[in-house]
N, CA, C, O and CB atoms as a CASP TS submission, in Angstrom:
PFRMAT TS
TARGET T0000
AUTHOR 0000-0000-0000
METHOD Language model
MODEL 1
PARENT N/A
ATOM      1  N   UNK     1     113.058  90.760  98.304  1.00  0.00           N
ATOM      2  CA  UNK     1     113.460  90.794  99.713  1.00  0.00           C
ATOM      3  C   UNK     1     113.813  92.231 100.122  1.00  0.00           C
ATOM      4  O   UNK     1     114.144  93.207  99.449  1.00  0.00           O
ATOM      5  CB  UNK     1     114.669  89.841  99.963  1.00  0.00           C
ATOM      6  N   UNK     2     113.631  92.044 101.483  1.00  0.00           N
ATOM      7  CA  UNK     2     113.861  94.376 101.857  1.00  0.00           C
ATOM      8  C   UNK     2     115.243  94.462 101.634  1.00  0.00           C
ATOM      9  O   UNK     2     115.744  95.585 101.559  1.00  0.00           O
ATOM     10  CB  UNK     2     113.567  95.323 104.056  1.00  0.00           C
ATOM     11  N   UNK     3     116.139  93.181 101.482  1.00  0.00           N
ATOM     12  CA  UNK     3     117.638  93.278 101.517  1.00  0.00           C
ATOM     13  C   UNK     3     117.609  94.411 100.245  1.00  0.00           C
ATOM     14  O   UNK     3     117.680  95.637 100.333  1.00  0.00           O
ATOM     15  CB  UNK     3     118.601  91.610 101.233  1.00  0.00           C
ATOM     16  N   UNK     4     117.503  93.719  99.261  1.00  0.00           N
ATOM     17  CA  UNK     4     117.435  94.353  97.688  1.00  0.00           C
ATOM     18  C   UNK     4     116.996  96.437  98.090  1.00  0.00           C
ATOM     19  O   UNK     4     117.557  97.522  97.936  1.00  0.00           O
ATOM     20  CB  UNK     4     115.575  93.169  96.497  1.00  0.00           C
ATOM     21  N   UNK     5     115.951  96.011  98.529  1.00  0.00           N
ATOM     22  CA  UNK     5     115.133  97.413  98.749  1.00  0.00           C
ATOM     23  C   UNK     5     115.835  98.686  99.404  1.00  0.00           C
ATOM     24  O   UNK     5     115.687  99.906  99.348  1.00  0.00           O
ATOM     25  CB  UNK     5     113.915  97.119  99.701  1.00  0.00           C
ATOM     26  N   UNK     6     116.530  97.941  99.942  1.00  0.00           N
ATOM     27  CA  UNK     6     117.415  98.688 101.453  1.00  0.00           C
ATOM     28  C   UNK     6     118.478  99.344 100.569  1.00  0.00           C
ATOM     29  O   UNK     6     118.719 100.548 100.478  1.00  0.00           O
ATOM     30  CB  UNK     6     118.304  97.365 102.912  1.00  0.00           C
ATOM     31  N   UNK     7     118.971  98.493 100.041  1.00  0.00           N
ATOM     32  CA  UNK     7     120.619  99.120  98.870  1.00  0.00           C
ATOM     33  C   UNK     7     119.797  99.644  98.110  1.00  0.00           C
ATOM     34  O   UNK     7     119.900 100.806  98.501  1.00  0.00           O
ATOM     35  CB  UNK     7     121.919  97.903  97.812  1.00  0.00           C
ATOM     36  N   UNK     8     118.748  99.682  96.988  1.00  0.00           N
ATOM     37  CA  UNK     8     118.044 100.433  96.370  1.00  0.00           C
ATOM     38  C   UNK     8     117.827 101.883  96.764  1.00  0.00           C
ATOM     39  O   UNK     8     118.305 102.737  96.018  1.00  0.00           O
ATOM     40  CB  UNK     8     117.068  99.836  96.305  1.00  0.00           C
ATOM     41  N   UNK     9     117.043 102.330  98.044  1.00  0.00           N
ATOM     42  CA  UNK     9     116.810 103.091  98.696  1.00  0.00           C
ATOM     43  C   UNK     9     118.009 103.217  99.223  1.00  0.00           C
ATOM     44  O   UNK     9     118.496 104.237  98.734  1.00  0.00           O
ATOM     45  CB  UNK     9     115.845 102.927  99.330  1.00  0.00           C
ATOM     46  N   UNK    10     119.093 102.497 100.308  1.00  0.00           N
ATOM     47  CA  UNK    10     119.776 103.242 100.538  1.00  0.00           C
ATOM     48  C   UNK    10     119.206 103.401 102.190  1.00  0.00           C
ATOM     49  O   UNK    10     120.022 103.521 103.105  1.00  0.00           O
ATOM     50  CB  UNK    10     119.776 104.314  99.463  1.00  0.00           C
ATOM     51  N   UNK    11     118.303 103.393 102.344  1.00  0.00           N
ATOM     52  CA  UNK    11     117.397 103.288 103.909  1.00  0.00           C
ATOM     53  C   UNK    11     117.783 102.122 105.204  1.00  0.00           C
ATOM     54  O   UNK    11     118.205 100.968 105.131  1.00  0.00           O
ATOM     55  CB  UNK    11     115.688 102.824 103.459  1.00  0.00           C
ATOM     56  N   UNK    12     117.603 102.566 105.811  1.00  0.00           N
ATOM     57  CA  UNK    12     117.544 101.101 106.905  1.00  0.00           C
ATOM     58  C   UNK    12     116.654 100.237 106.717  1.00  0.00           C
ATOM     59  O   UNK    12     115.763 100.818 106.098  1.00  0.00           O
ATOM     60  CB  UNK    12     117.280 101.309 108.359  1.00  0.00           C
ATOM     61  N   UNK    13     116.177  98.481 107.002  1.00  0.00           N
ATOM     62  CA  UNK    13     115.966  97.703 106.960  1.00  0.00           C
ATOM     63  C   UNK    13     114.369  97.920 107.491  1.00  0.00           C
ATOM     64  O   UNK    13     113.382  97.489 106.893  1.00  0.00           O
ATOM     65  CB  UNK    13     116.945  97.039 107.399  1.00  0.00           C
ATOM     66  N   UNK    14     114.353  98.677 108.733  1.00  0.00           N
ATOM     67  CA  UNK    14     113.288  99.309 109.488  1.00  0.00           C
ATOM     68  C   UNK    14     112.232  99.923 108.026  1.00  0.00           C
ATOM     69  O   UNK    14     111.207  99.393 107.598  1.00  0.00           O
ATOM     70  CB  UNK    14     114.063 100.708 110.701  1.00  0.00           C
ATOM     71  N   UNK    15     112.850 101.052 107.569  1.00  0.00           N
ATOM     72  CA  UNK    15     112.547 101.648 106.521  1.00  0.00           C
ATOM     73  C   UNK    15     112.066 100.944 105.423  1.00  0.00           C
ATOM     74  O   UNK    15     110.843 100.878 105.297  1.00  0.00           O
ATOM     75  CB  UNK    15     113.446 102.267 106.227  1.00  0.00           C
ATOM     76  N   UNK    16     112.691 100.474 104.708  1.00  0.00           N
ATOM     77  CA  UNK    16     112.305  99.716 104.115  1.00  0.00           C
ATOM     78  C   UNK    16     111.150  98.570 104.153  1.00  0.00           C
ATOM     79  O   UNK    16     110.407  98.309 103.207  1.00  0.00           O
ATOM     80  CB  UNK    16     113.124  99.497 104.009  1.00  0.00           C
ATOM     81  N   UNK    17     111.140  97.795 105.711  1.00  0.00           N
ATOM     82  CA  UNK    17     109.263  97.727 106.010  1.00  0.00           C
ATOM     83  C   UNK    17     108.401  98.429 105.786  1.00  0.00           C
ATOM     84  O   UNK    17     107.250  98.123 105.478  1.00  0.00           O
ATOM     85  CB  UNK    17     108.776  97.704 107.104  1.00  0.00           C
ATOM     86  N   UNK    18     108.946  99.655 105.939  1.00  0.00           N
ATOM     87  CA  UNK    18     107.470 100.666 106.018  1.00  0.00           C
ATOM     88  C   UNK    18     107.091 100.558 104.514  1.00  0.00           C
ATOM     89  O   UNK    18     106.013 100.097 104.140  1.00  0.00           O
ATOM     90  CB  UNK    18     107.717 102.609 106.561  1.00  0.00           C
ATOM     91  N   UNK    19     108.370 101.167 103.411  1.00  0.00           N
ATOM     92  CA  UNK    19     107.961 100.755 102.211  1.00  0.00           C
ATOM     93  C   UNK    19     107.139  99.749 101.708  1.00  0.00           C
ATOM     94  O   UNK    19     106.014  99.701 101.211  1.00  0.00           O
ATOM     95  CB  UNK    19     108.755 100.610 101.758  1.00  0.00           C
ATOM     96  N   UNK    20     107.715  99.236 101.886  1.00  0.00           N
ATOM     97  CA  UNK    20     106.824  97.697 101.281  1.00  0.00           C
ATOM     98  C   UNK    20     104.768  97.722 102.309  1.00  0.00           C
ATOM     99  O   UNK    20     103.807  97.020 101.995  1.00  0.00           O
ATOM    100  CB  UNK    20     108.344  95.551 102.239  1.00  0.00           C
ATOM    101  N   UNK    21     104.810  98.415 103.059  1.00  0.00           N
ATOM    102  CA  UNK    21     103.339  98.376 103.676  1.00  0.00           C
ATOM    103  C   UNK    21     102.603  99.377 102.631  1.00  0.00           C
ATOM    104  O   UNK    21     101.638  99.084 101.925  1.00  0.00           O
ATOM    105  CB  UNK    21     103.237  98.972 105.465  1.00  0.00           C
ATOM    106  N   UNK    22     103.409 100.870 102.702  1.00  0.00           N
ATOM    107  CA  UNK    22     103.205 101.929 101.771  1.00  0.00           C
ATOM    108  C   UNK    22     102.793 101.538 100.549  1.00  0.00           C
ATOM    109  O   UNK    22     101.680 101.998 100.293  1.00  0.00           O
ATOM    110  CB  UNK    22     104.279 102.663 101.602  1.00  0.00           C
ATOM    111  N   UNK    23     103.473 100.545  99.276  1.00  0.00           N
ATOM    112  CA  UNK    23     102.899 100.018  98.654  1.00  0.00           C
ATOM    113  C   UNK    23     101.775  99.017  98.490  1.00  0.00           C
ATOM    114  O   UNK    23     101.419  98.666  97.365  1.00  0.00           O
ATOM    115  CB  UNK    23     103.495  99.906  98.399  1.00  0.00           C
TER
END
């Protein structure tokens, strides 16, 4: 979930979408 991703990174929620496309 981007929840996980977000505290990982540290990023906003926004951000963290982009990640997950990026991959």
């Amino acid at each position: 979930k981007p929840t996980y991703l977000t505290r990982l990174t540290g990023l906003t929620p926004e951000n963290s979408k982009s990640l997950q496309v990026s991959r």
